[in-house]
C-alpha positions as CSV (number, residue, x, y, z in Angstrom):
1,X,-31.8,-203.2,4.8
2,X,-33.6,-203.9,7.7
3,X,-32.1,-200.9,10.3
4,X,-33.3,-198.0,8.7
5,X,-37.3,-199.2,7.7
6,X,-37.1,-200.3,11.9
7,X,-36.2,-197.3,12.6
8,X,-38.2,-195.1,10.5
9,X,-41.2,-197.3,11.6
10,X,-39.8,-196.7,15.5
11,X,-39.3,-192.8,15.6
12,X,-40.9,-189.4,14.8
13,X,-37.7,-187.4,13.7
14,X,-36.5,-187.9,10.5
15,X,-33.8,-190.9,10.2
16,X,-30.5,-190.6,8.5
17,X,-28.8,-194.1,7.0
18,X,-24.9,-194.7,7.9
19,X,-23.3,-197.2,6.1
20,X,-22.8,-199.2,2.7
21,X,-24.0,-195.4,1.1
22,X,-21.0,-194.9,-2.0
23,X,-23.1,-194.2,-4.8
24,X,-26.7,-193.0,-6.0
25,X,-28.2,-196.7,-6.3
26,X,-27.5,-196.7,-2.5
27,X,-28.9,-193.4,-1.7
28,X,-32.0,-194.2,-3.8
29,X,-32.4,-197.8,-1.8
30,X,-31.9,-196.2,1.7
31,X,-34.5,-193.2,0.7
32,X,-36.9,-196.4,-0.5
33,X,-36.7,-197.3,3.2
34,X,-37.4,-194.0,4.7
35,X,-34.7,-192.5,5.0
36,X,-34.7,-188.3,4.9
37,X,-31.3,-188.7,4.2
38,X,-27.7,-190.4,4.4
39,X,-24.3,-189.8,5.3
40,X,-21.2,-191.2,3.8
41,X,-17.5,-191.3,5.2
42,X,-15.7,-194.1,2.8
43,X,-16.5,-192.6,-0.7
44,X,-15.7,-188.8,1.0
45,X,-12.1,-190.5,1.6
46,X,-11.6,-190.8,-2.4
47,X,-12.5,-187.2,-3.6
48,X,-10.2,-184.8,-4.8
49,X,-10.7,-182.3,-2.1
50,X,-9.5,-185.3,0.5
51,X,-6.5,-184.4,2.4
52,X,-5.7,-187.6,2.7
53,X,-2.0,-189.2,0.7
54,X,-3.2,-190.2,-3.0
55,X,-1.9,-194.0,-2.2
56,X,-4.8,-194.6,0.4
57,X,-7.1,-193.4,-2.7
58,X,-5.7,-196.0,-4.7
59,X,-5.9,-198.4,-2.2
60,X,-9.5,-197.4,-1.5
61,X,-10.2,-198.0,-5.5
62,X,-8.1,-201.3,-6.3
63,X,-10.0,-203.2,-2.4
64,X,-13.4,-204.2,-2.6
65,X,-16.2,-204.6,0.0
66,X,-14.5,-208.0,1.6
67,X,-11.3,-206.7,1.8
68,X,-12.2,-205.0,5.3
69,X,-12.5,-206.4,8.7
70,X,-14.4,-205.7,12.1
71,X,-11.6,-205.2,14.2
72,X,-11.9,-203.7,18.5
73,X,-15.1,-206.2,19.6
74,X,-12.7,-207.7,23.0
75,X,-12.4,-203.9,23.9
76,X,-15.7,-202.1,23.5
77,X,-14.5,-199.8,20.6
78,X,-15.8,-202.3,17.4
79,X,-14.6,-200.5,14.1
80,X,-14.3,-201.9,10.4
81,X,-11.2,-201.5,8.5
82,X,-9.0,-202.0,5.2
83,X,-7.4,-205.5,5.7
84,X,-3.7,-204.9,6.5
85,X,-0.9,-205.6,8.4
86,X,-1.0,-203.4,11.8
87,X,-5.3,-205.3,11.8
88,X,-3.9,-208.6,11.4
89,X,-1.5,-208.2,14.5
90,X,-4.2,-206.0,16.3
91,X,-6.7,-209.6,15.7
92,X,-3.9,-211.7,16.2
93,X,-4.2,-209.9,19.7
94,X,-8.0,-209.9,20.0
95,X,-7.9,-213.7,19.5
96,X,-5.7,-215.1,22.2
97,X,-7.3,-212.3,24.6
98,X,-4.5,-209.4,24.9
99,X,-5.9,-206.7,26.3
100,X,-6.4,-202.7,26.3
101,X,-3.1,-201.6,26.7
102,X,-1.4,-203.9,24.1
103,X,-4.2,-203.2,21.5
104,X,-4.2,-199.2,21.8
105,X,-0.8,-198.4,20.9
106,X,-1.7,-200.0,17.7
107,X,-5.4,-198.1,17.3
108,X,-4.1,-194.8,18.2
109,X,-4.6,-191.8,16.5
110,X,-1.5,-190.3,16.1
111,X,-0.9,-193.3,13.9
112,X,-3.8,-192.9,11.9
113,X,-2.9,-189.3,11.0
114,X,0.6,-190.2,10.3
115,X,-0.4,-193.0,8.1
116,X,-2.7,-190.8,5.9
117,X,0.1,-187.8,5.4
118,X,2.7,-191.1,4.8
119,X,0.2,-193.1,2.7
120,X,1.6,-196.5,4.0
121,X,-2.1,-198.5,4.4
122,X,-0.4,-201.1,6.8
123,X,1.0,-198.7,9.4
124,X,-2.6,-198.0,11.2
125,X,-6.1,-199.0,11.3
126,X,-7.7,-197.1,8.3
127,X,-11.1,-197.0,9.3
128,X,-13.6,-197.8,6.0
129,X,-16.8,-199.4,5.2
130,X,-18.0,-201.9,2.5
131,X,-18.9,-199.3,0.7
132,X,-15.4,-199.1,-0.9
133,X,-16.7,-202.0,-3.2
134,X,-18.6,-199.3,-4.8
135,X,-15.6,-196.7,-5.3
136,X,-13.6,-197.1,-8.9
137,X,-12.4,-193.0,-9.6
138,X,-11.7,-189.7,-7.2
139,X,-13.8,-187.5,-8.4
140,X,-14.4,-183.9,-7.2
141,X,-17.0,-183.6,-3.9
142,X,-19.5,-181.4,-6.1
143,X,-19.0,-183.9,-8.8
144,X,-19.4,-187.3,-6.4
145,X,-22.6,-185.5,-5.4
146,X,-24.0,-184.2,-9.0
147,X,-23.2,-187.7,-10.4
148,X,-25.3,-189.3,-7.3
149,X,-28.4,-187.2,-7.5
150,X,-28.6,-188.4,-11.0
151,X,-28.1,-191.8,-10.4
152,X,-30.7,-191.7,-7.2
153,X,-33.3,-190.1,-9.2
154,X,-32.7,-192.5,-12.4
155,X,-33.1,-195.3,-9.5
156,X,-36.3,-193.9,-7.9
157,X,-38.0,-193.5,-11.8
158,X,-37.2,-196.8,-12.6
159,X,-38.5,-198.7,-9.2
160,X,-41.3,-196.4,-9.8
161,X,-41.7,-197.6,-13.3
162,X,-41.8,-201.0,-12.2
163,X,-44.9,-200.0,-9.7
164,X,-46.9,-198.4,-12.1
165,X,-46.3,-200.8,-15.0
């Protein structure tokens, strides 16, 4: 709430908001603030056209916003992620100061992209948001999308609404 209104205020280009965007309530609160626009990652993950194993949608719908962790901070590359195994060992690390080359076999790609044709949520870091609170279906992108315009423009008539009394 307070990044994208600083930034908007700071610049002359238009600003996109990253981050906590899953539904048309969000989109509506971060085009409030300035926004021209936003971009989402988390929700895209639980969409039908998603290549990604149907047991890391699930997961993505049963977690909810505190079930993810900042994880990378003792090696420059900070990322938030789905609590699970492989993150506990990779902070178990982190805390008693192990260093680059323990932590990246752990964090590294090829893991992540075996992990989402396997579907097993504690074999790699799956990198997510808090906006997973927000997802509860997998619907179909142009559907995600439709269902969000409506919902940001019933949002922006009813804080408008509120202005005009």
């Amino acid at each position: 709430m307070v990044l994208t209104p600083k930034i908007v205020s700071s610049v002359k280009i238009p600003v996109v908001t990253v981050g906590g965007i899953a539904d048309g309530r969000t989109m509506a609160a971060a085009l409030t603030l300035g926004a021209q626009g936003v971009m989402m990652a988390s929700r895209f993950i639980a969409t039908k056209e998603c290549e990604v194993h149907e047991n890391i949608k699930q997961e993505l719908i049963r977690k909810q916003e505190f079930d993810t962790v900042i994880y990378g901070k003792s090696i420059g590359l900070q990322g938030r992620g789905l609590k699970s195994k492989v993150l506990e060992e990779v902070l178990a690390i982190e805390a008693r100061h192990g260093g680059f080359e323990e932590l990246i076999p752990l964090l590294s790609g090829q893991k992540v992209k075996e992990a989402w044709v396997t579907g097993d949520v504690n074999y790699a870091p799956l990198m997510v948001g808090q906006s997973i609170g927000l997802i509860n279906d997998i619907p179909t992108c142009k559907e995600l999308l439709e269902r969000m315009a409506a919902e940001a423009c019933d949002s922006l008539e009813k804080a408008s609404k509120a202005c005009n009394g």
